[in-house]
C-alpha positions, 0 to 999 in steps of 0.5 A: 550429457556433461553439456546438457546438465552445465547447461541445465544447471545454469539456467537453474541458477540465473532463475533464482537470481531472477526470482528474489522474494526476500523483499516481499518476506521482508514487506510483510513482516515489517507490515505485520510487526508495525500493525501488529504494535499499532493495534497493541497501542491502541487494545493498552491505551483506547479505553484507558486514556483514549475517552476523555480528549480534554485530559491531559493523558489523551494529549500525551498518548494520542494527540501526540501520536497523531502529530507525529503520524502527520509529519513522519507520512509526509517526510515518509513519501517525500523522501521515498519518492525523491530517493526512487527518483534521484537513484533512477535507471538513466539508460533503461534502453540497455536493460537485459531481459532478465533484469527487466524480469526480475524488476517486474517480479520485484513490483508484484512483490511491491503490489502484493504488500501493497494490496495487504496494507489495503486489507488493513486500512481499508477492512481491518482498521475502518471496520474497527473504527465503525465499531467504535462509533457505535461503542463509545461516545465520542467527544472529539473527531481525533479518537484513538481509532480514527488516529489510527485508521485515517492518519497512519494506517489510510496514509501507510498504504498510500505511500506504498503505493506511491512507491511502487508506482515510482519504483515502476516509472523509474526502473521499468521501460514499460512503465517509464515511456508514458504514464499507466492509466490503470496504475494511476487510478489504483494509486490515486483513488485510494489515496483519495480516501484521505482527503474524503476523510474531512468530507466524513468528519465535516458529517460527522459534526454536523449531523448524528452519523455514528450508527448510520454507516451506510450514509451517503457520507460514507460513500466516498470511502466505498467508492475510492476504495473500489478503485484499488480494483485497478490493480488488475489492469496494471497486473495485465499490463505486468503479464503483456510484459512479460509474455514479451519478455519470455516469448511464446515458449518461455510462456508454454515452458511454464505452463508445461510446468 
């Protein structure tokens, strides 16, 4: 009986070690805070100094903000993909089963972060801004909320993106030995909302859209959101694995539980 417990308690604890949500609390907090002071920025200083963009305080506040979201999303992703690929797992073939376990479970948590920064940019954030254009005249393509939503909040998610991909491409054998189609479309079609962002305000300029947001214009914004439905395939392909990893009756054990 003695046996039997070690035994029981063991696998108890090569459980936990293999199940790990510290990152995914970590994620959405750091997610929730930064949105949480985006939006704070922007209830202190939009209606204050965000109206008139030829005054000097709408160059301090939000010209400023809007150069320093450029350049720190650009550095972002460039250093987030370099130090996933520079620390890569070079002999992927020797990985044990468990670890490779908690390596998926770890990109579930990277695509559940992924998923919710989605909810911001693309729901919470762009609906804003539509709101916004039908409130308030605008006499500039950078408004407070358009800085927001298409330069921080479009590119924040896009570089979560990139990262689970790379997290997956350089950790994972599945994900190493070719390329995800499901993946690559959930990456690269949302990310294609930024560029759409110039086709949006090219339109924008040169024709009265403000209160006609169901324009063709505005298309774009639906039709590469829409590609963020991917992440059902790449969650199958998640699921083939790990029923691989598992086997069969790893698998019925957890439905049994």
């Amino acid at each position: 009986m003695s046996t039997i417990n070690t035994q029981a308690v063991g696998a108890a604890e090569r459980a936990e070690r293999i199940v790990d949500t510290k990152p995914l609390l970590f994620g959405v907090l750091a997610l929730t805070l930064f949105v949480a002071a985006l939006r704070l920025f922007e209830q202190a200083f939009g209606w204050t100094v965000g109206l008139d963009s030829f005054a000097p305080e709408f160059e301090l506040y939000w010209i400023n903000l809007l150069k320093a979201a450029v350049v720190l999303s650009i550095a972002s992703v460039a250093l987030l993909a370099g130090l996933l690929w520079r620390t890569r797992d070079r002999e992927l073939e020797k990985l044990s089963p468990a670890r490779e376990t908690r390596r998926l479970l770890y990109l579930v948590q990277w695509l559940v972060v992924f998923a919710l920064a989605l909810f911001w940019g693309l729901s919470f954030f762009s609906e804003q801004t539509a709101v916004w254009h039908m409130t308030a005249v605008r006499d500039t393509d950078f408004t407070p909320s358009n800085i927001i939503t298409f330069y921080i909040s479009y590119p924040l998610f896009s570089i979560i993106g990139v990262g689970a991909f790379f997290y997956a491409k350089t950790r994972l054998p599945f994900f190493a030995q070719g390329y995800s189609l499901a993946f690559l479309v959930l990456v690269g079609g949302v990310f294609m909302t930024i560029p759409n962002v110039g086709f949006n305000e090219w339109g924008h300029t040169s024709w009265a859209m403000d209160e006609g947001f169901a324009g063709p214009l505005h298309w774009g914004f639906v039709f590469f959101g829409w590609m963020s439905l991917a992440v059902f395939g790449v969650t199958l392909q998640i699921l083939g694995r790990l029923r691989q990893l598992l086997g069969n009756e790893g698998v019925d054990a957890l439905l049994r539980r």
